[in-house]
PyMOL Python script that loads the backbone (N, CA, C, O; Angstrom):
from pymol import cmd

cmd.read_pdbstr("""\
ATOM      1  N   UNK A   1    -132.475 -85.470  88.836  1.00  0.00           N
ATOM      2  CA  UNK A   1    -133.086 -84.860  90.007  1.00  0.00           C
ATOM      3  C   UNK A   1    -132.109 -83.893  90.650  1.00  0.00           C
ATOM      4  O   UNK A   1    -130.884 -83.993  90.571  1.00  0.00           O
ATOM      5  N   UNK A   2    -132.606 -83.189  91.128  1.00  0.00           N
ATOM      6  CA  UNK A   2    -132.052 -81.808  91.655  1.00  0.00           C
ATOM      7  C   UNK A   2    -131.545 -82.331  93.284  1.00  0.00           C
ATOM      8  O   UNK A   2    -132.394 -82.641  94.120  1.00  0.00           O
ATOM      9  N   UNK A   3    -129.679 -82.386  93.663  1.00  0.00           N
ATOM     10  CA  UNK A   3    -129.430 -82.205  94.865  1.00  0.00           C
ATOM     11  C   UNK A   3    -129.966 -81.486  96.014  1.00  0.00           C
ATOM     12  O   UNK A   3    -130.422 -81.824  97.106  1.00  0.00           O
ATOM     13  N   UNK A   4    -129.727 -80.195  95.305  1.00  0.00           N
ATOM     14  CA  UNK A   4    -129.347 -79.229  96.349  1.00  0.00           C
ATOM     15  C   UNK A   4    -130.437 -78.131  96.015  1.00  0.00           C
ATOM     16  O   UNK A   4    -130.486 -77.554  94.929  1.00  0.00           O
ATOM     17  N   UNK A   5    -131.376 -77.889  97.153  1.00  0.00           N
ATOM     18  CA  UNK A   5    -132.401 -76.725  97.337  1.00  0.00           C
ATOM     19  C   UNK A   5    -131.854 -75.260  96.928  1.00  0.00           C
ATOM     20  O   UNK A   5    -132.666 -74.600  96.279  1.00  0.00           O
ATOM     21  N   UNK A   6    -130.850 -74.761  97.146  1.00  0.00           N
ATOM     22  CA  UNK A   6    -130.376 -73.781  96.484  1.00  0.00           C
ATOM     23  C   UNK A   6    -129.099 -73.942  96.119  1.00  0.00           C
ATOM     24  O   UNK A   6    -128.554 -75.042  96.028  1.00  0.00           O
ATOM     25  N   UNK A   7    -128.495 -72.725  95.865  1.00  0.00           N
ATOM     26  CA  UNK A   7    -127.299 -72.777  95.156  1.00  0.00           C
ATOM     27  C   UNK A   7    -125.838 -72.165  96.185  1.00  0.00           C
ATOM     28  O   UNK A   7    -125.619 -71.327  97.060  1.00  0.00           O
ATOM     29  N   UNK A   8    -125.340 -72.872  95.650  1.00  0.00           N
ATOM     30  CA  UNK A   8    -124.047 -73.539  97.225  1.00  0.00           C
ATOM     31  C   UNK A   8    -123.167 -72.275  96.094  1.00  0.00           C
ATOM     32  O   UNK A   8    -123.068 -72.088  94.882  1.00  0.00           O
ATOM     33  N   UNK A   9    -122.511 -71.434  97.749  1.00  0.00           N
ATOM     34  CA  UNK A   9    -121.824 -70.451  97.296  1.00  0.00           C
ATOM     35  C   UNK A   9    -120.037 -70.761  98.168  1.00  0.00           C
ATOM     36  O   UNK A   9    -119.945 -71.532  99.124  1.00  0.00           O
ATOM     37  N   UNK A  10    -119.020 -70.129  97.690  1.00  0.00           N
ATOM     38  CA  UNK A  10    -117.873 -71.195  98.237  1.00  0.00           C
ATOM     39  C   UNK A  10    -117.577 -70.376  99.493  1.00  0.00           C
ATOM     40  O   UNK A  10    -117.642 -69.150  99.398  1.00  0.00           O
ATOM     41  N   UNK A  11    -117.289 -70.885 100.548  1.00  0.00           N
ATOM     42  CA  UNK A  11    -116.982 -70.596 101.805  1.00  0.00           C
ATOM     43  C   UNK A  11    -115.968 -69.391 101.471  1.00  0.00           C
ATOM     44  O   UNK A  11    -115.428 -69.281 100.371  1.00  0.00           O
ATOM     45  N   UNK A  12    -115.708 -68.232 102.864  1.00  0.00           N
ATOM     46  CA  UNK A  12    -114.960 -67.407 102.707  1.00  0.00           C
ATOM     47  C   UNK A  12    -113.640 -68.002 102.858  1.00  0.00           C
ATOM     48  O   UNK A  12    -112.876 -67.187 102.341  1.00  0.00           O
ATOM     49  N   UNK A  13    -113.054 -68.861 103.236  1.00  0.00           N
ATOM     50  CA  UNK A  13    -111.587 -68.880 103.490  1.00  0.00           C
ATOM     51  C   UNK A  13    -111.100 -69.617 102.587  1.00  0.00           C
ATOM     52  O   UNK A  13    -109.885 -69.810 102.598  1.00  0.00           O
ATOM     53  N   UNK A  14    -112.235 -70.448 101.189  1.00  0.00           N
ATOM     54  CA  UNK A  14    -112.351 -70.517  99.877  1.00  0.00           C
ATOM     55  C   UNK A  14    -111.917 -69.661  98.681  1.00  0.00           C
ATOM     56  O   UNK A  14    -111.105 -69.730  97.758  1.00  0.00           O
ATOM     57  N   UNK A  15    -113.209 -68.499  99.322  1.00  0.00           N
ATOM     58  CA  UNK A  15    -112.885 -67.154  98.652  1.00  0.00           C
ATOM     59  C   UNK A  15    -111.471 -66.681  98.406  1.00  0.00           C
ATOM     60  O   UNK A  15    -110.825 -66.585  97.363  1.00  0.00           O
ATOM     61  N   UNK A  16    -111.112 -66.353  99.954  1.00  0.00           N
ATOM     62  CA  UNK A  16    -109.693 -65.729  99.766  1.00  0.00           C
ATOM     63  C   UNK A  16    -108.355 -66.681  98.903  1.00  0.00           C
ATOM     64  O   UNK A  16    -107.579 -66.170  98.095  1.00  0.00           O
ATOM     65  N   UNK A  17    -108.350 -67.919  99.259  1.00  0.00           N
ATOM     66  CA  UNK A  17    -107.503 -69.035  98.637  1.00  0.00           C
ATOM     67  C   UNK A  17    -107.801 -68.520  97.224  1.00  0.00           C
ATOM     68  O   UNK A  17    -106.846 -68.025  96.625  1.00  0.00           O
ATOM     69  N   UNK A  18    -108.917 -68.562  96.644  1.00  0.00           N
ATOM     70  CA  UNK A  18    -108.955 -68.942  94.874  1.00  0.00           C
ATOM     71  C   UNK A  18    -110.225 -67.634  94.914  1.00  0.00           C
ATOM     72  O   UNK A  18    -111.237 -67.712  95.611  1.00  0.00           O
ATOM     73  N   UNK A  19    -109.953 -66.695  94.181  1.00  0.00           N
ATOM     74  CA  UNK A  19    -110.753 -64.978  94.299  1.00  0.00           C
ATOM     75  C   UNK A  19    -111.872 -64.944  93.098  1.00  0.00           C
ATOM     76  O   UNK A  19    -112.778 -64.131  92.911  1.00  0.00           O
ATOM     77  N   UNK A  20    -111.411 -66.363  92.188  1.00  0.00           N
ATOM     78  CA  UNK A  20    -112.480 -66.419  91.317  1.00  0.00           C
ATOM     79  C   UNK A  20    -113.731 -67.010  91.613  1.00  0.00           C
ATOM     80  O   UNK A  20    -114.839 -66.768  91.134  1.00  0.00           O
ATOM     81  N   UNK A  21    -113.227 -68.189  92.867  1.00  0.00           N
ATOM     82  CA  UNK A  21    -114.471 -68.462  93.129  1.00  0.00           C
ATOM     83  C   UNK A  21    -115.422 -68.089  93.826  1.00  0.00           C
ATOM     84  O   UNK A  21    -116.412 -68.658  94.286  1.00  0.00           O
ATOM     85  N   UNK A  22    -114.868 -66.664  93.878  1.00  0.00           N
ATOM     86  CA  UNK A  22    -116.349 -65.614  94.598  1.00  0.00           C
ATOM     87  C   UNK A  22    -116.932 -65.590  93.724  1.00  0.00           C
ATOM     88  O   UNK A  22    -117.954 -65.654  94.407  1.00  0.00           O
ATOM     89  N   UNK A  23    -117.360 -65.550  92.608  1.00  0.00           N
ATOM     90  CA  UNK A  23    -118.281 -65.670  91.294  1.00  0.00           C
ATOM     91  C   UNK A  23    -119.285 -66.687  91.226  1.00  0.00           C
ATOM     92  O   UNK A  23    -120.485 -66.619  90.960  1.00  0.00           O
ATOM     93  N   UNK A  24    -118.331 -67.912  91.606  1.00  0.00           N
ATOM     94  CA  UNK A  24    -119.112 -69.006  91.600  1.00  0.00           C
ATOM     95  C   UNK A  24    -120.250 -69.613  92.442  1.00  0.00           C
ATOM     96  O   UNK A  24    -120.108 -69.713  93.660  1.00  0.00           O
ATOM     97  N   UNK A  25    -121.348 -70.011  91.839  1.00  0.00           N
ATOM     98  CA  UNK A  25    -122.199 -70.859  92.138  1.00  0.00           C
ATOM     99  C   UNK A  25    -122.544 -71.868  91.362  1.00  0.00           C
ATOM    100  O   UNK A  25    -122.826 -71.850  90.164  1.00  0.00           O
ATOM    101  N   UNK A  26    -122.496 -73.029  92.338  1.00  0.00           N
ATOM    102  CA  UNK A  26    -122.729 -74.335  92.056  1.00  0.00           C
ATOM    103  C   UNK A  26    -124.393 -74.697  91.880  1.00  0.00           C
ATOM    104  O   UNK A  26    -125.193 -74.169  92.652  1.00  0.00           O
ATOM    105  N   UNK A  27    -124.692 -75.297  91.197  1.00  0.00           N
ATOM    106  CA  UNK A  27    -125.862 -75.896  91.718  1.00  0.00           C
ATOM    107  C   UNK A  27    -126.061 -77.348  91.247  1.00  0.00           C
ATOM    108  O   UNK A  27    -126.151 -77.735  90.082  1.00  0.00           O
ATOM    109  N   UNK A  28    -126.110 -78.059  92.346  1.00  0.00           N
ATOM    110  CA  UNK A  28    -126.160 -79.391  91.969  1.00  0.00           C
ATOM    111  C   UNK A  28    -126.904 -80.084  91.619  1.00  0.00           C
ATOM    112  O   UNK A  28    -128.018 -79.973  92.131  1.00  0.00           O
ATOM    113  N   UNK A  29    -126.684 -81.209  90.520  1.00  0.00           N
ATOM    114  CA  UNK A  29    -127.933 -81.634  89.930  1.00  0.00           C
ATOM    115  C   UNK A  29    -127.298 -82.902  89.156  1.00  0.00           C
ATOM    116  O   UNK A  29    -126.244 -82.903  88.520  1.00  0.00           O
ATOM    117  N   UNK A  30    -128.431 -84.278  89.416  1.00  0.00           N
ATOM    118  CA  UNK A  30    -127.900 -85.468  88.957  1.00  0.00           C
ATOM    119  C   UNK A  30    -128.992 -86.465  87.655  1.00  0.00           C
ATOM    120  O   UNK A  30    -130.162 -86.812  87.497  1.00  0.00           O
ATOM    121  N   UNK A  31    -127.903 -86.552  87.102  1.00  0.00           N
ATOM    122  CA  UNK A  31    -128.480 -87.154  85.362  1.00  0.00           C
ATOM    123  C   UNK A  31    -129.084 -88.388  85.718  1.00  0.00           C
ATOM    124  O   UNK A  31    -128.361 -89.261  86.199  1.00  0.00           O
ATOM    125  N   UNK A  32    -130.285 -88.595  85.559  1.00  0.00           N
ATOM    126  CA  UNK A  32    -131.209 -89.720  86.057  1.00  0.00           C
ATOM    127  C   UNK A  32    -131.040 -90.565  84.559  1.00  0.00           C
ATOM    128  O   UNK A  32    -131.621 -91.637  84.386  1.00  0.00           O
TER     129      UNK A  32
END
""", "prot")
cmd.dss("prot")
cmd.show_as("cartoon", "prot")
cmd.util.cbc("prot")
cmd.orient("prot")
């Protein structure tokens, strides 16, 4: 089943720390 209604993008003060994870999106989702 699916966590998360959309897809979780990483906070800006994320961003700046680690520049790759401006790319990233998560989307969460759990193995029933």
């Amino acid at each position: 089943r699916v966590l998360t209604k959309h897809v979780i993008v990483p906070r800006p003060e994320e961003q700046a720390a680690n520049p790759r994870s401006r790319s990233a999106k998560l989307r969460c989702a759990e193995k029933v």
